[in-house]
One Martini backbone bead per residue (centre of mass of N, CA, C, O) as a GRO file, in nm:
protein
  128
    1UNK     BB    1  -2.806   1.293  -4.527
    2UNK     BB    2  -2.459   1.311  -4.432
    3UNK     BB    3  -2.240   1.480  -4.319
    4UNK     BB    4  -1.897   1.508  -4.389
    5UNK     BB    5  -1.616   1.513  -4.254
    6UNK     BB    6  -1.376   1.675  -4.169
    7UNK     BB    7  -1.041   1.727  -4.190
    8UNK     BB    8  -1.061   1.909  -3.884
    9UNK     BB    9  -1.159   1.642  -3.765
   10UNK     BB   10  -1.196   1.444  -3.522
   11UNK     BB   11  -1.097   1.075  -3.533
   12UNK     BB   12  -1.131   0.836  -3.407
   13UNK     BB   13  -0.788   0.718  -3.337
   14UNK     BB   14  -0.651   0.869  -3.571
   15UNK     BB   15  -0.505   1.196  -3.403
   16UNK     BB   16  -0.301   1.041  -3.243
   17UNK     BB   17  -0.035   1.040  -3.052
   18UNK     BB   18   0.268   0.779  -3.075
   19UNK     BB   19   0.538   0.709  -2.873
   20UNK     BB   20   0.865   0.619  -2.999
   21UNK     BB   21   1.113   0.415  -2.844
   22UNK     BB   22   1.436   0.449  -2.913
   23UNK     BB   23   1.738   0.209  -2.918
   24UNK     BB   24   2.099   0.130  -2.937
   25UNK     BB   25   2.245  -0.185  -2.953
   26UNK     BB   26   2.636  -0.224  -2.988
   27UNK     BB   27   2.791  -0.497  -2.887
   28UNK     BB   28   2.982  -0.551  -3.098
   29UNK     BB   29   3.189  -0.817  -3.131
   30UNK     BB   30   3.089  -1.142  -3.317
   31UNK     BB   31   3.225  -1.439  -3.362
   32UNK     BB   32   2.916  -1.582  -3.388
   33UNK     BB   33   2.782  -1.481  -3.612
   34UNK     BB   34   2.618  -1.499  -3.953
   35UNK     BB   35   2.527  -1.275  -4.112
   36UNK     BB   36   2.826  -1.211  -4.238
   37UNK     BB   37   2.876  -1.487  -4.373
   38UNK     BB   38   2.674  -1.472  -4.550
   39UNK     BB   39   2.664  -1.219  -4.684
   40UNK     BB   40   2.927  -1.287  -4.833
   41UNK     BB   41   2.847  -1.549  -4.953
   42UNK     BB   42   2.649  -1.444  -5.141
   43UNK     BB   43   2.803  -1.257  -5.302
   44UNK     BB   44   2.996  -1.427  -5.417
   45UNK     BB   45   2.832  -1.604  -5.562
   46UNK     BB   46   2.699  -1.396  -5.751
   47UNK     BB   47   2.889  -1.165  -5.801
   48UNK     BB   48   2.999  -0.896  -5.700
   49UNK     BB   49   3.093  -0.566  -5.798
   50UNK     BB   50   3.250  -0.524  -5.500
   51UNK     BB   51   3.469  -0.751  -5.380
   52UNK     BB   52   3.692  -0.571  -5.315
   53UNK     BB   53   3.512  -0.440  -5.060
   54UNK     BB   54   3.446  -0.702  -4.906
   55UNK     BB   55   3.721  -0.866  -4.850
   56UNK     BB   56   3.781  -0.614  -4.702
   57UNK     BB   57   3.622  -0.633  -4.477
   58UNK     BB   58   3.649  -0.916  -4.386
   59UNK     BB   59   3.972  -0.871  -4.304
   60UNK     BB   60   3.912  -0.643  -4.104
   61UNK     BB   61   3.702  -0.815  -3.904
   62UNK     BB   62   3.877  -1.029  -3.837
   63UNK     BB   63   4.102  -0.840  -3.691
   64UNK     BB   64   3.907  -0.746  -3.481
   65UNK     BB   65   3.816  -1.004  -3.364
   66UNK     BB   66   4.071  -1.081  -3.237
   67UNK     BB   67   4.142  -0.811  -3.101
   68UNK     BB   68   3.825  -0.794  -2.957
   69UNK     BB   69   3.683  -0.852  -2.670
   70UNK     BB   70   3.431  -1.068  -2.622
   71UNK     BB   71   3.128  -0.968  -2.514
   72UNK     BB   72   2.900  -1.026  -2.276
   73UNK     BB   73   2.602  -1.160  -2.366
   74UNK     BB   74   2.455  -1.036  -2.099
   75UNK     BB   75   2.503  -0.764  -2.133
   76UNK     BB   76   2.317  -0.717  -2.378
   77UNK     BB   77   2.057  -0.778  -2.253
   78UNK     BB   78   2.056  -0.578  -2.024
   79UNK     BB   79   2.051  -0.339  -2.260
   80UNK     BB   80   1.789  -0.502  -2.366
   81UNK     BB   81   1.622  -0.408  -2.136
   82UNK     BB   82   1.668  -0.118  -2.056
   83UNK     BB   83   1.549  -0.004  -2.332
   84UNK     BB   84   1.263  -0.105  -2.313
   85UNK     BB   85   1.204  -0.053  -1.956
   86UNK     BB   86   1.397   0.222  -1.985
   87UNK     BB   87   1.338   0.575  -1.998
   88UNK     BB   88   1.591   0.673  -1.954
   89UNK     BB   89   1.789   0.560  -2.184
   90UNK     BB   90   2.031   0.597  -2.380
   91UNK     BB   91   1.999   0.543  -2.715
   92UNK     BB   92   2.308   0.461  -2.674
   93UNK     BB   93   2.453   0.128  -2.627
   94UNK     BB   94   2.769   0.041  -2.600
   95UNK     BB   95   2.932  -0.286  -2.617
   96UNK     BB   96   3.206  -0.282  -2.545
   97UNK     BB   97   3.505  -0.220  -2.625
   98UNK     BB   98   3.484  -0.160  -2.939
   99UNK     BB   99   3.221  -0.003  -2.931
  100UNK     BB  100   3.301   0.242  -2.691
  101UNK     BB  101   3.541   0.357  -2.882
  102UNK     BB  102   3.352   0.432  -3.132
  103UNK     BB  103   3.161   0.601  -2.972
  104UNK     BB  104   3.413   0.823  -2.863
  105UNK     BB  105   3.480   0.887  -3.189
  106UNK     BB  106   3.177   1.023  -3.234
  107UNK     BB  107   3.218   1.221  -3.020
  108UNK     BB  108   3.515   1.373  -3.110
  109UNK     BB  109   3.461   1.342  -3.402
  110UNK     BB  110   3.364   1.419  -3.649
  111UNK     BB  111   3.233   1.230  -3.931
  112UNK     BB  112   3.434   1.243  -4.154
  113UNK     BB  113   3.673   1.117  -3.969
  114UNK     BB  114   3.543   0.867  -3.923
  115UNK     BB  115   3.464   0.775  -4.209
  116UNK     BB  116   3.782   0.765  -4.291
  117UNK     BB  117   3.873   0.604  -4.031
  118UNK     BB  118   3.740   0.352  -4.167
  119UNK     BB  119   3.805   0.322  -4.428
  120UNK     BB  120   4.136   0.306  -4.368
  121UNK     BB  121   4.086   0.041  -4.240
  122UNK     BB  122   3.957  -0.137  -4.491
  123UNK     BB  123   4.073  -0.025  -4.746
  124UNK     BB  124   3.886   0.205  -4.928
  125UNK     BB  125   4.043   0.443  -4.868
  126UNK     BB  126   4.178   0.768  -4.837
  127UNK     BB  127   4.275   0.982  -4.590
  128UNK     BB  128   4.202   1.367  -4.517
   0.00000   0.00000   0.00000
């Protein structure tokens, strides 16, 4: 009969380790999304007990939407692709205006600060 392996035996393919890069492409606003259109209608049809805070966001998203210039599709490509393909490439990619935006008050303000002002553009809750 063979000896059982030790846990601290190394078996072959088990202990390697794997590295996985990951990266963040933030496209903005695409008012051709289908996403938010679906998971909302699917919401009211059910009776969600959110409908309050889902309508504001609907609202909120509408009005970011007229109002931020929707990014070039070719752009948020090349940024999956640059993603994929390049190591060197920063977590965060931000793509448009909107994305950029928000990517810049992420890094100047607090947490805290960012998501009182996403509640208060959502009309969620008061910002403190």
């Amino acid at each position: 009969m063979g000896a059982a392996p030790r846990r601290n035996e190394r078996r072959p393919g088990r202990s390697r380790l794997r590295r996985a890069r990951v990266r963040v492409v933030e496209p903005g606003a695409f008012p051709t999304t289908e996403i938010l259109r679906k998971a909302l209608g699917s919401a009211r049809h059910f009776g969600s007990p959110y409908q309050v805070h889902i309508d504001a966001f609907a609202s909120a998203m509408s009005s970011f939407q007229k109002a931020a210039p929707v990014p070039d599709a070719n752009l948020v490509v090349e940024a999956i692709w640059r993603a994929v393909h390049e190591p060197e490439t920063p977590f965060q990619q931000p793509v448009g205006a909107d994305a950029q935006a928000v990517a810049a008050a992420r890094r100047a303000q607090p947490f805290e600060a960012v998501e009182a002002m996403i509640q208060q553009t959502l009309g969620l809750g008061s910002a403190s």
